[in-house]
C-alpha positions as CSV (number, residue, x, y, z in Angstrom):
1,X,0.0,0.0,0.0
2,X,2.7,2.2,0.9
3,X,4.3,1.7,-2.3
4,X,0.7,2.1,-4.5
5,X,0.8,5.9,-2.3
6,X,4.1,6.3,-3.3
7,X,3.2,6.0,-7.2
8,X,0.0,8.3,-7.4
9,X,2.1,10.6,-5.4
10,X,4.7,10.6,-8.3
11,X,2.1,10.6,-10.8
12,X,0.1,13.7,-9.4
13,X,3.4,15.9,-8.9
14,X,4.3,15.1,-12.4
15,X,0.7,16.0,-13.5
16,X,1.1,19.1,-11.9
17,X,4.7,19.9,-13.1
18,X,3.4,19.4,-16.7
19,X,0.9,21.5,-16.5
20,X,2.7,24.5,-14.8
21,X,5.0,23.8,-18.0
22,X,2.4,23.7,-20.3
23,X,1.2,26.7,-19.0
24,X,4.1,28.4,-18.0
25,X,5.2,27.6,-22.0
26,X,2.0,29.4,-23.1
27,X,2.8,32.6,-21.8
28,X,6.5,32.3,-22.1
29,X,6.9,31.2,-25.6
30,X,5.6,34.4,-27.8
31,X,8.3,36.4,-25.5
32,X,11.2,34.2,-26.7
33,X,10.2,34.2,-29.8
34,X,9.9,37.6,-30.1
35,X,14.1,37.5,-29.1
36,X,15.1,35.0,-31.2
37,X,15.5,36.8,-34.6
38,X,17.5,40.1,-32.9
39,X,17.7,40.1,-29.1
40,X,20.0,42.7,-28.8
41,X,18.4,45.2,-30.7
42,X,15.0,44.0,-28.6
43,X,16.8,44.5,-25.4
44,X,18.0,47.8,-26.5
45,X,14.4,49.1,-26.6
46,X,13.4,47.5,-23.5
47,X,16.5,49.6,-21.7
48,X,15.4,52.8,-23.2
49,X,12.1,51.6,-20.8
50,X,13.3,49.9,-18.2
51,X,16.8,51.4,-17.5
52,X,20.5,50.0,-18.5
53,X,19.9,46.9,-15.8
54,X,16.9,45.2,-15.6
55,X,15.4,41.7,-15.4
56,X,13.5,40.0,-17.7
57,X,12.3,35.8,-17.5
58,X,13.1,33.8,-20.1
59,X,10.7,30.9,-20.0
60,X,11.5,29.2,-16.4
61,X,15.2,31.3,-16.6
62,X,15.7,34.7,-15.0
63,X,17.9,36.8,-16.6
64,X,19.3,40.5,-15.7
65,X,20.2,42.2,-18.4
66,X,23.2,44.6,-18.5
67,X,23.0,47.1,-21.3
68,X,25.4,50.3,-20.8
69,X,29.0,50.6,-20.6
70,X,28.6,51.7,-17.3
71,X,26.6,49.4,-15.6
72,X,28.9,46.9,-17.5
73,X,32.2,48.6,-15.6
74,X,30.5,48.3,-12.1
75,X,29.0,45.0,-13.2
76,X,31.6,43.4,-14.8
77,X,34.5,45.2,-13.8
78,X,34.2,45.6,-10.3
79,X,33.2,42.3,-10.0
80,X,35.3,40.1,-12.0
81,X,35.7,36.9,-9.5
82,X,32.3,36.8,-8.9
83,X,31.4,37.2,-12.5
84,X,34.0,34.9,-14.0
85,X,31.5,32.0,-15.0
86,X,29.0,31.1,-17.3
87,X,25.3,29.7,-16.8
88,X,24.9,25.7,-18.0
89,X,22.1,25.2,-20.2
90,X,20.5,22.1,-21.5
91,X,21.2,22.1,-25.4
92,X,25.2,22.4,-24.4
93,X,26.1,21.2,-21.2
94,X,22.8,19.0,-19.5
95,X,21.6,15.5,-20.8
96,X,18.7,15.0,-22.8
97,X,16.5,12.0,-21.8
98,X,19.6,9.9,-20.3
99,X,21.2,10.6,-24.4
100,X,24.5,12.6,-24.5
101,X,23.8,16.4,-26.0
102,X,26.7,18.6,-27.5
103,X,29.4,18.5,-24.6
104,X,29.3,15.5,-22.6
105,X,31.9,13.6,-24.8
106,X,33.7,16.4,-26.3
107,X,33.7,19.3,-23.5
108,X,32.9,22.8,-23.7
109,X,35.0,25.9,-24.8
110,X,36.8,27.9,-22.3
111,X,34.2,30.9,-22.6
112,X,30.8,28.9,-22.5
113,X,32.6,26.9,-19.3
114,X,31.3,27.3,-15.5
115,X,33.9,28.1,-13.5
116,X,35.7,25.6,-12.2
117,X,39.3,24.4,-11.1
118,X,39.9,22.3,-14.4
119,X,38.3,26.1,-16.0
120,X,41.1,27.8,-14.0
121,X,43.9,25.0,-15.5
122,X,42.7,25.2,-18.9
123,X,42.6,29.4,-18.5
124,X,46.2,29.0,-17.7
125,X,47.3,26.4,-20.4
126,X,45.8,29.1,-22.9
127,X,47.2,32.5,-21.9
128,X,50.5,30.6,-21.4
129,X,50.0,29.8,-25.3
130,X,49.1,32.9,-26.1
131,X,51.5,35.5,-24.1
132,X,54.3,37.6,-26.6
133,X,57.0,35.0,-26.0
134,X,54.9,31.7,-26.9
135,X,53.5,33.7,-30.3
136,X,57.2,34.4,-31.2
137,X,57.7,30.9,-31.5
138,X,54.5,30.2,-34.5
139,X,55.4,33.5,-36.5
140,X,56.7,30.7,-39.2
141,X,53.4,29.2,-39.1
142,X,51.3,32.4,-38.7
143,X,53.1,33.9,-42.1
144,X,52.5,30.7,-43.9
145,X,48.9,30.3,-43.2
146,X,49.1,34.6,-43.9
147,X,50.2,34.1,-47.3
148,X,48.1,31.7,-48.2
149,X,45.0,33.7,-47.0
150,X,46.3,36.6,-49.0
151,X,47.3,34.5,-52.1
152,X,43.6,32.7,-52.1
153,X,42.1,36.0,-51.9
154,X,43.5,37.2,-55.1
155,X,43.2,33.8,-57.2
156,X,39.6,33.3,-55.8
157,X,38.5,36.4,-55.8
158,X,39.6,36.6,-59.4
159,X,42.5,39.5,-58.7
160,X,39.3,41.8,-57.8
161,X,37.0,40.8,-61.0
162,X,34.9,38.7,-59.2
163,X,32.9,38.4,-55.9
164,X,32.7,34.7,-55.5
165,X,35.4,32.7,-53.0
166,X,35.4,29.1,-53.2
167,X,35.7,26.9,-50.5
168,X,39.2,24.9,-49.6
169,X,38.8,21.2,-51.2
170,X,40.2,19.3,-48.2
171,X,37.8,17.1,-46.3
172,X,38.9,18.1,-43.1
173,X,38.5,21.7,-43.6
174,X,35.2,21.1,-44.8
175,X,34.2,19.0,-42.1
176,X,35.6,21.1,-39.6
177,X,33.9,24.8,-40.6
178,X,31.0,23.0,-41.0
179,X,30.3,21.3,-38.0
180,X,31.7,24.0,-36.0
181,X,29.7,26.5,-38.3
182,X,26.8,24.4,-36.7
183,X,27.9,23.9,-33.5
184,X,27.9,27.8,-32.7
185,X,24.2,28.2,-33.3
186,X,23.6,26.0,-30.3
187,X,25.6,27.8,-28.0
188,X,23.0,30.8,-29.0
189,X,22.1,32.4,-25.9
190,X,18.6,33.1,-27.4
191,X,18.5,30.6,-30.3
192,X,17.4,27.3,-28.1
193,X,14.2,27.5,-27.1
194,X,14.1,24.0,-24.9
195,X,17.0,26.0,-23.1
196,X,13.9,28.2,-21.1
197,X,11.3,26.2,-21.9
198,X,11.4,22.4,-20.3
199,X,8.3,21.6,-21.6
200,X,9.9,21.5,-25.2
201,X,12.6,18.8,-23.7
202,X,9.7,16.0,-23.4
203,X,9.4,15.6,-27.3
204,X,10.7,12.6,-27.9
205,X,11.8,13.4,-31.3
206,X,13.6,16.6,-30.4
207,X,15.3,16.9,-33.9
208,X,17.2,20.2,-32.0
209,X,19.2,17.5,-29.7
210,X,19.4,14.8,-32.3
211,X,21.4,17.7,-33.9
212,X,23.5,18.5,-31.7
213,X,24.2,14.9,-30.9
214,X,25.3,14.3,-34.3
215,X,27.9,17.1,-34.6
216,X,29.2,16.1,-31.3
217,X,30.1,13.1,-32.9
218,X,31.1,14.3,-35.8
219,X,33.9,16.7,-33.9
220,X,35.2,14.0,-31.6
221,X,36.2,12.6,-34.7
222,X,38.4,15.0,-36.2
223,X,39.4,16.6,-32.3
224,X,40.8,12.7,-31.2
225,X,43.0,12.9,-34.3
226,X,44.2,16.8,-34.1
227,X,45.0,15.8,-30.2
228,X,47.3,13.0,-30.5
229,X,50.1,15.4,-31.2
230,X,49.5,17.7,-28.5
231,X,52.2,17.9,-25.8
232,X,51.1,15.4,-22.9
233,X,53.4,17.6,-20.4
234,X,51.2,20.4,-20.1
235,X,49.3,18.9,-16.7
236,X,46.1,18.9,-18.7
237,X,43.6,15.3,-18.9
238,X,42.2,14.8,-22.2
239,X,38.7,17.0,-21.6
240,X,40.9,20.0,-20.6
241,X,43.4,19.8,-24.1
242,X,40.0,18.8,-26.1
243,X,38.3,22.4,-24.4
244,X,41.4,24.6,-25.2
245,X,41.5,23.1,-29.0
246,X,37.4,23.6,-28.9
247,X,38.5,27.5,-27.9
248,X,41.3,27.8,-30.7
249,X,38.6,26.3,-32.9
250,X,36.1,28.5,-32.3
251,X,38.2,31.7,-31.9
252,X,39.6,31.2,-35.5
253,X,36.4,29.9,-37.4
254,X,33.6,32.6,-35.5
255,X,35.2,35.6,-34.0
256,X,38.3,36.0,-36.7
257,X,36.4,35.2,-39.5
258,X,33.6,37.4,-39.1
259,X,35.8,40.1,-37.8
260,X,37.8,39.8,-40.8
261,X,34.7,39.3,-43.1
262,X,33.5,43.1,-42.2
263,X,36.8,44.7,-42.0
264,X,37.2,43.6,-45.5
265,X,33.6,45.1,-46.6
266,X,34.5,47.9,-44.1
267,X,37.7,48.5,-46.6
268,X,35.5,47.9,-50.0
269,X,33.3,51.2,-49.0
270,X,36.1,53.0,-48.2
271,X,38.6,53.2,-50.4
272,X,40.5,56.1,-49.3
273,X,41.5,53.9,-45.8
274,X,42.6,51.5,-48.1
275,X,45.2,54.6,-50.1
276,X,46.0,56.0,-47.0
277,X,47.1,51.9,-45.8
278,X,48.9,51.2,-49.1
279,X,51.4,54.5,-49.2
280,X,52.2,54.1,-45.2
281,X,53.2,50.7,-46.1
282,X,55.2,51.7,-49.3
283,X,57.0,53.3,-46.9
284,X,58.5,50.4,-45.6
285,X,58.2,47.9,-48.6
286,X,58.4,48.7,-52.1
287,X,56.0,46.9,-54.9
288,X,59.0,44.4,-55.1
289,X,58.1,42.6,-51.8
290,X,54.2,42.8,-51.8
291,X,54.3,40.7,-48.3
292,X,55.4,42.0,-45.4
293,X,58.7,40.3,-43.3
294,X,57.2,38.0,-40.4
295,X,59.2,39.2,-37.9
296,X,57.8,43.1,-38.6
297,X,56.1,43.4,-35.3
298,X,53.7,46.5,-36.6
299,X,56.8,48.4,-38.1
300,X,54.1,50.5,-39.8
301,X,52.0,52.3,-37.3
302,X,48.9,53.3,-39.7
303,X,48.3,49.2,-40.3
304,X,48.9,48.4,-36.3
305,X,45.9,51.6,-35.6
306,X,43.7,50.3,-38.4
307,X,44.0,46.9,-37.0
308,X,43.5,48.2,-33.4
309,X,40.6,50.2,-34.6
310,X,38.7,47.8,-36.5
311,X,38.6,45.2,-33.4
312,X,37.2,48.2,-31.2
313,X,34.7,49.3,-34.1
314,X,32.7,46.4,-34.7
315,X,31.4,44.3,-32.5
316,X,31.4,40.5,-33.2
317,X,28.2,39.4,-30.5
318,X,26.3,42.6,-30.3
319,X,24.7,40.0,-27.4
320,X,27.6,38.7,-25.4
321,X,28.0,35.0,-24.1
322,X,25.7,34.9,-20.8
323,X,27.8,34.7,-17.5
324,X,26.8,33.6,-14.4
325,X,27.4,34.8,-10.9
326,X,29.1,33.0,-8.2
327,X,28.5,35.4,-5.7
328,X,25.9,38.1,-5.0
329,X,26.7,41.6,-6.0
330,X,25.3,45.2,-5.7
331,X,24.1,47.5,-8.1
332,X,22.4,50.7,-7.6
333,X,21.2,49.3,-4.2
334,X,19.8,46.3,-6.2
335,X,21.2,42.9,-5.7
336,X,22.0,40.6,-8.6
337,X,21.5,36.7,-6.5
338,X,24.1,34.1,-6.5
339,X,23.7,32.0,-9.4
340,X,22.0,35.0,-11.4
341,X,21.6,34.5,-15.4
342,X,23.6,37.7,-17.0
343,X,23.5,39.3,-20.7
């Protein structure tokens, strides 16, 4: 009997949790909706109402909302530590009906990772890859792969006749923009609905997750082979060196790429930047040495400000990667909880 109890317990509290679901997905879902297509240019207007912090609830998911530079520097840069992770959602991190989703297998990047010790490891594998010394030691590679960029410009892009680039022929290059091309749309902060709304997890044929299963696998293909040389010295397991590749990854096939994709329209409707570029680096070297030497270092100071001033003019994510907070914090005598959503 006790056991019969037990059961239409269970049964009426899942009853009940559907339908607060069901209905909490009935007034949630036109709102997320509404957020999907542009949700930084909605929370824009909703700031010119509601002020440059405010909260708003996505689904079953509470989210403040940080939308000035100076909230940002009080938020954010005041509050670093306790702002230093991100929020786990289901489409990336959590398991769908006991079936692995995108980063079970293949872990996450460093900047979609809660904080963590292994984060804190893998943080410090990467800047020490990354600091002036380390970078000296690729400029071989860096002016290879440079060249080659340059010199598949101008034999793609007809020498400037034509406005078509093909793509490389390689398998693996394919495979890999694609799937990570893919990949980045589930780690949309506003593009997975079943992230806010759990009734949307029940479908059993959730062709969103089956997605996401499938480039998983896909990646931990070509990631198991691009990891076997790694250096096993650098006091990192596996899911650590596979997260910090996942970052290089990304880094190189979203943020560069688009940030290289405008600058270069930036340059196309503007062609008195492009004059002004061309005679400051004239004079340094001549038409007889179109290429710059690799070991340059930003001789010509017009190039190192355009560069400069093209990564602080555009914005890649107009909507930043959400972070979550490990503490609670004040802001304008409001508190932002522990554990607090953030865009």
């Amino acid at each position: 009997m006790p056991i019969a109890a037990l059961l239409l317990s269970l049964n009426d509290q899942l009853l009940k949790n559907i339908g607060r679901y069901l209905l909490l997905t009935l007034v949630a879902a036109p709102l997320v909706y509404d957020i999907r297509v542009n949700a930084a240019k909605k929370y824009r207007e909703w700031a010119r109402k509601f002020g440059d912090v405010y909260q708003v609830q996505l689904g079953s998911v509470p989210v403040a909302v940080v939308n000035s530079a100076a909230a940002a520097k009080v938020i954010f840069g005041q509050n670093a530590q306790a702002m230093s992770s991100r929020p786990q959602f289901y489409t990336v991190h959590k398991a769908c009906h006991a079936l692995l989703v995108l980063s079970n297998t293949a872990g996450t990047t460093i900047s979609t990772s809660p904080y963590s010790d292994s984060l804190k490891r893998r943080r410090k594998g990467a800047a020490s890859a990354l600091n002036k010394s380390s970078v000296q030691t690729y400029i071989s590679h860096l002016d290879t792969e440079s060249r080659d960029f340059v010199k598949e410009l101008h034999v793609y892009g007809e020498a400037g006749e034509g406005i078509h680039l093909e793509s490389q022929k390689e398998d693996l290059f394919y495979e890999i923009t694609h799937d990570e091309e893919e990949i980045s749309r589930f780690r949309s902060t506003t593009g997975n609905l079943q992230d806010y709304i759990p009734l949307l997890r029940l479908n059993p044929i959730n062709l969103h997750s089956a997605k996401a299963r499938e480039m998983r696998n896909r990646r931990d293909t070509y990631l198991s082979a691009l990891n076997n040389g790694l250096d096993e010295q650098a006091k990192l397991d596996k899911a650590e060196l596979t997260s910090i590749s996942l970052t290089m990854l990304s880094g190189g096939l979203d943020t560069i790429t688009t940030q290289v994709a405008w600058f270069l329209a930036f340059l196309s409707q503007n062609p008195q930047i492009q004059e002004k570029a061309v005679s400051e680096i004239r004079m340094f070297y001549d038409e007889s040495q179109p290429m710059c030497d690799p070991l340059d270092d930003f001789k010509c100071e017009y190039v190192a400000a355009l560069v400069r001033e093209s990564l602080r003019y555009f914005t890649v994510l107009r909507l930043t990667l959400p972070r979550s907070s490990t503490k609670s914090i004040m802001y304008g005598g409001l508190a932002i909880p522990k554990d607090s959503v953030v865009f």
